[in-house]
C-alpha positions in Angstrom: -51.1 21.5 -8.8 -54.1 19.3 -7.6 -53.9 18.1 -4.0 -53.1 14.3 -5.1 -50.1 15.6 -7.2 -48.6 17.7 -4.3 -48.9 14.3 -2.2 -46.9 12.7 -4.4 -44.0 15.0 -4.3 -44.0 14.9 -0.9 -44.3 11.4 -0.3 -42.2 10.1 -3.4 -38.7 8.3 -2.4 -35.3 9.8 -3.9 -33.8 8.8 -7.1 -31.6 6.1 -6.6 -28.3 6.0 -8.2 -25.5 3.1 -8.3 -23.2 3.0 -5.3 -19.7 4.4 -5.1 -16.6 2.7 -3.7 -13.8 4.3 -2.5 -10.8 4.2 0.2 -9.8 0.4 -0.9 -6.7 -0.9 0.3 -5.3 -4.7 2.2 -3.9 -5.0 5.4 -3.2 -7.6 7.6 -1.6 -9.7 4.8 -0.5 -13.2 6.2 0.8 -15.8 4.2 -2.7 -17.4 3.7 -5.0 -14.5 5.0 -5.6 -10.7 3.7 -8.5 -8.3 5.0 -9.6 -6.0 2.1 -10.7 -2.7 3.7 -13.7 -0.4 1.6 -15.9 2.7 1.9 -19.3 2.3 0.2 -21.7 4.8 -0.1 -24.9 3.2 -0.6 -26.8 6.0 -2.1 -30.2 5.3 -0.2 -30.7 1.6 -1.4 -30.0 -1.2 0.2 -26.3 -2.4 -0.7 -24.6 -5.6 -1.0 -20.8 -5.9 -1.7 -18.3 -8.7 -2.9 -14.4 -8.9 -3.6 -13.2 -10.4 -6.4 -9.9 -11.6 -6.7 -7.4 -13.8 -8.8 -4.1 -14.9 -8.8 -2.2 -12.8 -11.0 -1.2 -12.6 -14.2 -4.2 -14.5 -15.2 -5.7 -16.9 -12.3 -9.2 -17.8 -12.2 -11.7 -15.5 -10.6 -13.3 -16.0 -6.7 -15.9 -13.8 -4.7 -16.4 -13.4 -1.6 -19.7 -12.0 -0.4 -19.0 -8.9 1.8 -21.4 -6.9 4.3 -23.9 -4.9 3.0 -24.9 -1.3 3.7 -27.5 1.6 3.2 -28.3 4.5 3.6 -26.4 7.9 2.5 -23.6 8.3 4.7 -20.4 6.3 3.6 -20.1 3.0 5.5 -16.9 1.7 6.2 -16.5 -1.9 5.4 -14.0 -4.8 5.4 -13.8 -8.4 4.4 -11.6 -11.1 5.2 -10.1 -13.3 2.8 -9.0 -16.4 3.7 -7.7 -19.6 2.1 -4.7 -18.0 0.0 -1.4 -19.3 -1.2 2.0 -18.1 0.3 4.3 -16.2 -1.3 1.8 -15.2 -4.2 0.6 -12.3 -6.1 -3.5 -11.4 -5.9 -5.0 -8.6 -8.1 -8.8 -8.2 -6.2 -11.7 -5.7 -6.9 -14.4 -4.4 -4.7 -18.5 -4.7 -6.6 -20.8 -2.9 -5.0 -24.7 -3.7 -6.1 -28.1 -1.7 -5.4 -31.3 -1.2 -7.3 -29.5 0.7 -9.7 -26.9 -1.2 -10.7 -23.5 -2.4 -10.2 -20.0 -0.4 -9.3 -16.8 -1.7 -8.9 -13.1 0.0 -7.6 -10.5 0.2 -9.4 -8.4 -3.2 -9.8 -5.2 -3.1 -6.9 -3.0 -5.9 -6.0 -1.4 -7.4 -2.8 1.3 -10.4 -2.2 1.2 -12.6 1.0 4.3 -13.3 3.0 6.6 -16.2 2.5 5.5 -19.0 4.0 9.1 -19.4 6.3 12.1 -17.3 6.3 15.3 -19.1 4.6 16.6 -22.1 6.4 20.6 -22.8 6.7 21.6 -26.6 7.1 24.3 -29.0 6.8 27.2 -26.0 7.4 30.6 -27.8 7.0 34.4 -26.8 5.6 36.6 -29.3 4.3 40.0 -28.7 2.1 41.1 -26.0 4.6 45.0 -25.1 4.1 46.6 -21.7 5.3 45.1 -19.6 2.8 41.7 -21.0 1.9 38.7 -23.2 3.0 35.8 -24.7 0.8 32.3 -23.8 2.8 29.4 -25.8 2.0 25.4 -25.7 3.3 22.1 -26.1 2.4 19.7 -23.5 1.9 15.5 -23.4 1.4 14.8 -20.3 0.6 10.9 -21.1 0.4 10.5 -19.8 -2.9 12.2 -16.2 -2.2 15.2 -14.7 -4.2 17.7 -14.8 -1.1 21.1 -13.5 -1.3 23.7 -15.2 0.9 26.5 -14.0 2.9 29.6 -15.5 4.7 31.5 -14.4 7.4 34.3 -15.8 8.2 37.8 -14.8 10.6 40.0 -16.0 13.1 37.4 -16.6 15.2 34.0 -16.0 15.4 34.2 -12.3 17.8 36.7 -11.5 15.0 34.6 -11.6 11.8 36.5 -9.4 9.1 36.1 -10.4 5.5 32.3 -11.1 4.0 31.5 -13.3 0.6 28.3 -12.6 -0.8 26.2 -14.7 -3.2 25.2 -14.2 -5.8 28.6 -11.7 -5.9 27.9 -7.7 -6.4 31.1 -6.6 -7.0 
């Protein structure tokens, strides 16, 4: 080898190669707010990341530019999504892009919470004989399948018979 050719094996930088993505998950899921939580490994090349995400089955697309890293040690990495519906389903994926291209994880899904729990109003019995009582309310059950359940007795420290609805008898 001449002396200019040993030079440049010594002084050439590593291959790079695309980055990988692993360890994806959500926390923190509010009923407008999710943090998506990521391990990149930038594979010496600077690194920039995004989540996508959708409502599912078939919403349209956002992105949301996450941190970047480099380097060759995995980087632990989150982003905060923001601006989400209650009470909805969201499929999201995390891109990862350096010099060598572009990697993404592994589609997952997460659904924020209800916006309130169920809400009881306008209790009241009428036609009530010896035997029997009709029980009316109101219910807003925010958008979530809620079962209902009635307690009733001779008083209310003596509850002993429940009606459930819908019935599961």
């Amino acid at each position: 080898l001449t002396a200019s050719q040993i030079t440049a094996l010594y002084t050439s930088s590593p291959s790079v190669v695309m980055p990988t993505i692993s360890n994806v998950s959500a926390s923190n899921i509010g009923t407008t707010t999710a943090t998506i939580n990521y391990t990149v490994n930038a594979n010496n090349a600077a690194t920039t990341t995004e989540v996508r995400y959708a409502v599912t089955p078939a919403g349209s697309s956002q992105t949301q530019n996450g941190p970047s890293a480099s380097g060759i040690a995995n980087t632990t990495l989150t982003q905060n999504l923001t601006g989400l519906s209650p009470n909805t389903t969201y499929e999201y994926s995390v891109w990862a892009t350096n010099s060598a291209g572009t990697n993404f994880s592994t589609p997952l899904s997460f659904t924020t919470a209800s916006t309130a729990p169920a809400a009881i109003t306008a209790v009241n019995s009428y036609s009530i004989t010896d035997v029997s009582a009709t029980i009316n309310f109101n219910i807003n059950t925010n958008g979530v399948a809620t079962p209902t359940t009635i307690n009733y007795g001779t008083s209310a420290s003596a509850f002993r018979s429940t009606w459930k609805y819908p019935r599961r008898d």
